[in-house]
C-alpha positions in Angstrom: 31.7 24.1 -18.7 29.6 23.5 -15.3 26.6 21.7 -15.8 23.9 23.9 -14.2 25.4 26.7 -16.8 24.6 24.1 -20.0 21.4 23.6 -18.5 20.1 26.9 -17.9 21.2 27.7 -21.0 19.3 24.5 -22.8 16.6 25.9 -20.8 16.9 29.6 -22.2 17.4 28.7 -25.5 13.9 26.1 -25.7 12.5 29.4 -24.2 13.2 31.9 -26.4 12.9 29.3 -29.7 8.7 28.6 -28.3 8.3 32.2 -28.4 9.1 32.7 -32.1 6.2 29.7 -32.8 4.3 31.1 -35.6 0.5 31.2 -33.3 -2.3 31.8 -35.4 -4.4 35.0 -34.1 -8.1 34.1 -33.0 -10.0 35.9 -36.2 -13.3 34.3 -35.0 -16.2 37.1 -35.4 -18.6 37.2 -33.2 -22.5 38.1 -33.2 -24.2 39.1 -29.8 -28.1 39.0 -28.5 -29.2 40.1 -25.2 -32.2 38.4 -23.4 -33.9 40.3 -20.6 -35.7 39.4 -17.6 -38.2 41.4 -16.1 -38.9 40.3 -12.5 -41.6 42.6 -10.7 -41.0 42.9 -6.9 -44.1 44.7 -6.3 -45.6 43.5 -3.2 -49.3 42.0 -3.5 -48.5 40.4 -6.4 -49.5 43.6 -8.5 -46.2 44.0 -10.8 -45.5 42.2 -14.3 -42.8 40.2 -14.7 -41.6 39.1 -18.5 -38.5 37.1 -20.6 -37.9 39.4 -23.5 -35.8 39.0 -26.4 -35.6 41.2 -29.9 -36.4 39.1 -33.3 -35.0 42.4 -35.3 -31.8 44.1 -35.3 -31.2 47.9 -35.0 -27.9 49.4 -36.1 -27.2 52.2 -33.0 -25.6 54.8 -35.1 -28.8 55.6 -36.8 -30.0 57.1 -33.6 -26.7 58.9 -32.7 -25.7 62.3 -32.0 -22.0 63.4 -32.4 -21.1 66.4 -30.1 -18.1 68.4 -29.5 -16.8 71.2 -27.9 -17.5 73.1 -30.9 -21.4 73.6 -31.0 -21.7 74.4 -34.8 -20.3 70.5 -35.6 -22.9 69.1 -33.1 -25.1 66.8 -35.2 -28.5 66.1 -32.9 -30.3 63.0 -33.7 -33.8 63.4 -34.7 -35.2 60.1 -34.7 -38.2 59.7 -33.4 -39.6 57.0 -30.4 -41.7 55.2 -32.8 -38.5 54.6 -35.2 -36.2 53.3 -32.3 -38.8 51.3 -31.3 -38.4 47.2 -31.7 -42.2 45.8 -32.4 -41.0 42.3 -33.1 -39.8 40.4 -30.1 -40.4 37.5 -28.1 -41.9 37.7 -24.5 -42.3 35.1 -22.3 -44.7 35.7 -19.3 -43.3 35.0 -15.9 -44.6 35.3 -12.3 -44.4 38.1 -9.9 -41.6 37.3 -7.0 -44.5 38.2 -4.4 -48.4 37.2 -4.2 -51.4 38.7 -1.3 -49.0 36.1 1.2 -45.7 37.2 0.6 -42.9 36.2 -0.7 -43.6 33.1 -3.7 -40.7 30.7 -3.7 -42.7 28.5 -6.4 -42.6 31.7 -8.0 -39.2 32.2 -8.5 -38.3 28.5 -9.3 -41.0 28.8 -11.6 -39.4 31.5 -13.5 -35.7 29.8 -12.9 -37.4 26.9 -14.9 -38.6 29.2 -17.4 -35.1 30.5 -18.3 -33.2 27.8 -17.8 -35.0 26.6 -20.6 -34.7 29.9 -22.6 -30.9 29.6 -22.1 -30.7 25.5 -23.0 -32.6 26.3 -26.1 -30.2 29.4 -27.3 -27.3 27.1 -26.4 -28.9 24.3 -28.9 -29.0 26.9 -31.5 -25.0 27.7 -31.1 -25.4 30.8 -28.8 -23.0 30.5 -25.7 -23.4 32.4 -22.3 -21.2 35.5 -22.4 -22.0 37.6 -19.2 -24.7 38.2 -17.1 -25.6 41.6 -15.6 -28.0 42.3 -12.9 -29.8 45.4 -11.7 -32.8 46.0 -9.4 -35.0 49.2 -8.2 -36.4 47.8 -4.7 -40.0 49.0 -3.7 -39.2 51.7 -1.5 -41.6 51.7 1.1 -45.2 52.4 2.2 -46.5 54.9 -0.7 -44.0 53.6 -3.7 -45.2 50.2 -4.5 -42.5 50.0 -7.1 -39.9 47.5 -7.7 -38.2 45.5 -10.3 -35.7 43.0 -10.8 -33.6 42.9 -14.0 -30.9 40.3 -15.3 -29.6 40.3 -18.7 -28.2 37.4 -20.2 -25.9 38.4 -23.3 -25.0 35.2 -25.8 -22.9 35.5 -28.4 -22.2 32.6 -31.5 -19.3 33.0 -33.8 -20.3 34.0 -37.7 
């Protein structure tokens, strides 16, 4: 037989044979927890800006509605703002991206320090990074005076 064929077929067969390796299945649950930060962008320096962080858990179906195309199964949640509401959290104060000069660069290292922290602390207590999601609502102009900057850090830590 010519060589190349025995060794394409050596190669083939180790192939197929790793395949068939009994791998165990990753059956690691996992817990999540969301940190947000509240930046204000509000120019003068006006806005608040906060690190926030729930201390309670709430389980989302309990303020669920179920709809459907047929109206008589339609099951509308009557929970009320106080019940949904979270009371025991964590806030950490932060400063304002802007002050009566402008922009605040010690500002925002300020607040970088702040939650690098937050995140080095979480990390000690077995919570790794998972994603990070940003989202902002810019001042829009002479009469809005609005504007915030959001970034949610979500950790998870296997249970």
């Amino acid at each position: 037989m010519n060589k190349n064929f025995l060794f394409a077929v050596a190669i083939l067969t180790g192939l197929v044979s790793f395949s068939f390796i009994n791998r165990e299945k990753n059956t690691t649950t996992y817990e999540y927890t969301v940190v947000t930060v509240i930046e204000s962008i509000v120019p003068n320096g006006l806005g608040r800006s906060r690190m926030i962080s729930s201390n309670e858990t709430k389980d989302y179906m309990a303020y669920t509605s179920t709809r459907s195309s047929d109206k008589k199964e339609d099951k509308r949640n009557k929970s009320s703002r106080s019940e949904i509401r979270v009371k025991d959290f964590e806030e950490t104060k932060l400063l304002n991206f802007y002050n009566l000069g402008g922009i605040r660069f010690q500002n925002i290292v300020s607040n970088d320090a702040l939650m690098t922290s937050k995140i080095n602390a979480m990390v000690a207590e077995g919570w790794e990074l998972a994603f990070i999601n940003t989202g902002v609502e810019s001042e829009g102009g002479k009469e809005d005076g609005q504007g915030i900057f959001v970034t949610r850090f979500t950790f998870k830590r296997s249970i």
